[in-house]
C-alpha positions as CSV (number, residue, x, y, z in Angstrom):
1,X,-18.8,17.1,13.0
2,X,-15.8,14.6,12.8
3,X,-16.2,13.4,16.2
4,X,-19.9,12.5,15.3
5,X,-18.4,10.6,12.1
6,X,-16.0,8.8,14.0
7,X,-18.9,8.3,16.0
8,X,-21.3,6.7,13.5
9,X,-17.9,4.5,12.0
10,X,-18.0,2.7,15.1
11,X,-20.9,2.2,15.4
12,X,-21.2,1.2,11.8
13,X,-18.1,-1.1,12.4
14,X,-20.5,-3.0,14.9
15,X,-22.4,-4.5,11.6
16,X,-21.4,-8.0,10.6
17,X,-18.5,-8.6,8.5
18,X,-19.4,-10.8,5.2
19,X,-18.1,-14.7,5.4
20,X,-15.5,-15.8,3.0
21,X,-18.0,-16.0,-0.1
22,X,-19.0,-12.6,0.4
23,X,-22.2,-13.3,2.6
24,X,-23.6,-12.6,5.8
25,X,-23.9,-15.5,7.3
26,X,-23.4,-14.3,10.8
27,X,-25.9,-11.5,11.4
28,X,-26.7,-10.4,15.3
29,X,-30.4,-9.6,14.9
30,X,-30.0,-7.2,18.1
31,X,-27.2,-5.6,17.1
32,X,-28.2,-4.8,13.7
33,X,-31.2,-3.4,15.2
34,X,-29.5,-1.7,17.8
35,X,-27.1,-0.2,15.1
36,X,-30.1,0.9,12.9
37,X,-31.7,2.5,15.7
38,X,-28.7,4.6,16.9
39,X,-28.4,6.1,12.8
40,X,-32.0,6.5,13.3
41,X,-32.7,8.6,16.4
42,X,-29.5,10.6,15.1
43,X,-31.7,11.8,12.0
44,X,-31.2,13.6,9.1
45,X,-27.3,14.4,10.0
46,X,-26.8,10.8,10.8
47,X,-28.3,9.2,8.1
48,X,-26.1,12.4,5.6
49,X,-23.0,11.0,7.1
50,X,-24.0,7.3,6.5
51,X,-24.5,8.3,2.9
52,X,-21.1,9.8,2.9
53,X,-19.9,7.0,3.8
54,X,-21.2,5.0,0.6
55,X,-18.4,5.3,-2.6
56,X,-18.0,4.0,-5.9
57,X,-17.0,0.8,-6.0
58,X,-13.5,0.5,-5.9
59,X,-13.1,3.3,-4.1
60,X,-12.6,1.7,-0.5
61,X,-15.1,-0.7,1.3
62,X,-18.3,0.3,1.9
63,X,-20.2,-3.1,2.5
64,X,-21.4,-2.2,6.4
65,X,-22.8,1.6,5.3
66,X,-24.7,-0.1,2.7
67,X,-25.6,-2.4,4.6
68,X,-27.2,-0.2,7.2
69,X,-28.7,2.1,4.8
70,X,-30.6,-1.3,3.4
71,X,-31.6,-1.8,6.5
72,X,-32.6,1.5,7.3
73,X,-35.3,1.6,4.0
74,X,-36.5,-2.0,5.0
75,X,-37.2,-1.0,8.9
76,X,-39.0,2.7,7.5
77,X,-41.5,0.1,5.5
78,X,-42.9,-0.8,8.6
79,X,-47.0,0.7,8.8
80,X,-46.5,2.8,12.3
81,X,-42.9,4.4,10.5
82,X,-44.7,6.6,8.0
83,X,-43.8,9.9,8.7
84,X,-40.0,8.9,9.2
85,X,-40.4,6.8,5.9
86,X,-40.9,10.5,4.4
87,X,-38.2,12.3,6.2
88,X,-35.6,8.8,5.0
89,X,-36.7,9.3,1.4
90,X,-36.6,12.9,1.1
91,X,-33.5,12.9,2.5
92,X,-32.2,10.2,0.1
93,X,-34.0,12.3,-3.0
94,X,-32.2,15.1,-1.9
95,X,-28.3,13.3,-2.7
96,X,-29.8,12.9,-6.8
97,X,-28.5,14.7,-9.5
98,X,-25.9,16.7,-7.6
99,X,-21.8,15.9,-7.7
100,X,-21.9,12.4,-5.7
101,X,-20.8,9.7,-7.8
102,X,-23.5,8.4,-10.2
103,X,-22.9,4.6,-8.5
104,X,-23.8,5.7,-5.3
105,X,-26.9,7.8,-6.7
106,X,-27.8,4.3,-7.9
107,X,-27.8,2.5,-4.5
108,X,-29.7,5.7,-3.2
109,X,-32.1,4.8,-6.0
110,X,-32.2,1.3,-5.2
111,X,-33.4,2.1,-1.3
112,X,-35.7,4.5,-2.6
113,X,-37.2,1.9,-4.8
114,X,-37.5,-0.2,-1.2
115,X,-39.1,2.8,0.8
116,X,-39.8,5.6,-1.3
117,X,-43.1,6.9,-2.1
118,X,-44.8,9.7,-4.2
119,X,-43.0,12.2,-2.1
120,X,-40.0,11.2,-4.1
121,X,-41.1,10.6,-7.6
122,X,-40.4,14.3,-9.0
123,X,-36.8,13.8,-7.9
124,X,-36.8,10.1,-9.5
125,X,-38.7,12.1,-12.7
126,X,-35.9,14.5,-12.9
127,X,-33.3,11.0,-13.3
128,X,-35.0,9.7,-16.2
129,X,-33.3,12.3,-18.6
130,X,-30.1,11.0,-17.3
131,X,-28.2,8.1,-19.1
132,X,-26.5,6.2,-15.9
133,X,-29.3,6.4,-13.4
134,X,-32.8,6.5,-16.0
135,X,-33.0,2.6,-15.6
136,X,-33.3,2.0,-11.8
137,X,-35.1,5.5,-11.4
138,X,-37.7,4.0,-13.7
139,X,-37.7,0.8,-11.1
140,X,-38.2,2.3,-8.6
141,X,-40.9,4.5,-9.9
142,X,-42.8,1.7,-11.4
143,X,-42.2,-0.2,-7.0
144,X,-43.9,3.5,-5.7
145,X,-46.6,3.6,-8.4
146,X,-48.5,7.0,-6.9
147,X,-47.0,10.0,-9.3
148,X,-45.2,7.5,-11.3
149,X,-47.2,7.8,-14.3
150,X,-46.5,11.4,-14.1
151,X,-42.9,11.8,-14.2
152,X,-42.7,9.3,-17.4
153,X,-45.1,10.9,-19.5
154,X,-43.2,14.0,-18.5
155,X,-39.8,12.3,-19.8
156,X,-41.1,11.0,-22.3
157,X,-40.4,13.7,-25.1
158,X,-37.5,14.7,-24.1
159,X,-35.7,11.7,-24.0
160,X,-34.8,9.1,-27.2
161,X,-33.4,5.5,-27.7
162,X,-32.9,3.2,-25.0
163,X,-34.5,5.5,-22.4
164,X,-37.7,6.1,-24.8
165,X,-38.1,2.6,-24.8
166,X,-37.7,1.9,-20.9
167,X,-40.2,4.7,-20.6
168,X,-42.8,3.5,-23.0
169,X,-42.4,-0.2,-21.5
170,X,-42.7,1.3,-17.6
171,X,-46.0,3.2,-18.8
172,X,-47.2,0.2,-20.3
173,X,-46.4,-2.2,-16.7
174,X,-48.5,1.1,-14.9
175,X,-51.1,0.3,-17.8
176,X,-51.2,4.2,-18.3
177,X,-54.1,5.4,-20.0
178,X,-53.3,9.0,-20.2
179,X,-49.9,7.9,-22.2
180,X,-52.0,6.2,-25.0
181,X,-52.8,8.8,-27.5
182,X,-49.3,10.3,-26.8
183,X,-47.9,6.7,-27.5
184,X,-49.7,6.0,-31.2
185,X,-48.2,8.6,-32.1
């Protein structure tokens, strides 16, 4: 296992460094892609170890796994990527709500918001009762749309205050009808 880590740093550390202002101003199309295609052909344990790779912020630099993830979840949007869209997301869903630092869940969220679908919106449900991560789960929900609907009405009653409100103004941006009797109430 560590020697397919140091593996996947390396080939990480090929990604472009940011400039001086903190942007990539230097990007190697073909490498990226070649880079992105290595973490994807290694599958599910690649793309576990990239994710270990991501850490809070402050907690060392993390900028080229990010970066590749991103890249990763814009590349599984392509039509003919479908069925590895599904195995990218699940395995992203899979890292919510367990021990890994609520940050990171965020960024996961953020990618799944990019490439998830409704394969992923129970585990984006189960975030809404959380207080750190109901914001972007409702996002990315509201980007997926199929099952979205769901998992809010779902959340609704058991969450109060600021994520009540998110919920209520997600259903209403989905134009839920189901929601409306629950919601004049």
């Amino acid at each position: 296992m560590a020697t397919q880590s140091s593996a996947l740093a390396e080939l990480i550390n090929r990604l472009p460094d940011p400039d001086e202002q903190g942007l990539l101003s230097n990007i190697d199309k073909e490498t990226v892609d070649s880079v992105v295609s290595q973490i994807y052909e290694g599958g599910q344990k690649s793309l576990s170890a990239l994710i270990d790779m991501i850490v809070e912020p402050g907690g060392g630099n993390d900028f080229k796994p990010r970066y590749a993830l991103h890249c990763l979840a814009v590349r599984m949007c392509k039509p003919d990527e479908e069925k590895s869209r599904r195995v990218f997301t699940q395995t992203l869903a899979m890292q919510l709500g367990g021990d890994r630092p609520k940050a990171v869940q965020k960024y996961l969220i953020q990618q799944l918001q990019v490439a998830g679908g409704e394969e992923t919106a129970a585990a984006l449900g189960k975030m809404l009762q959380d207080e750190e991560l109901y914001e972007p789960a409702a996002q990315a929900l509201v980007a997926i749309g199929n099952g979205a609907s769901e998992q809010l009405r779902n959340a609704l009653p058991k969450v109060d205050g600021k994520m009540k409100l998110t919920i209520i103004q997600n259903l209403g941006v989905l134009r839920d009808a189901e929601s409306v009797n629950t919601l004049k109430n």
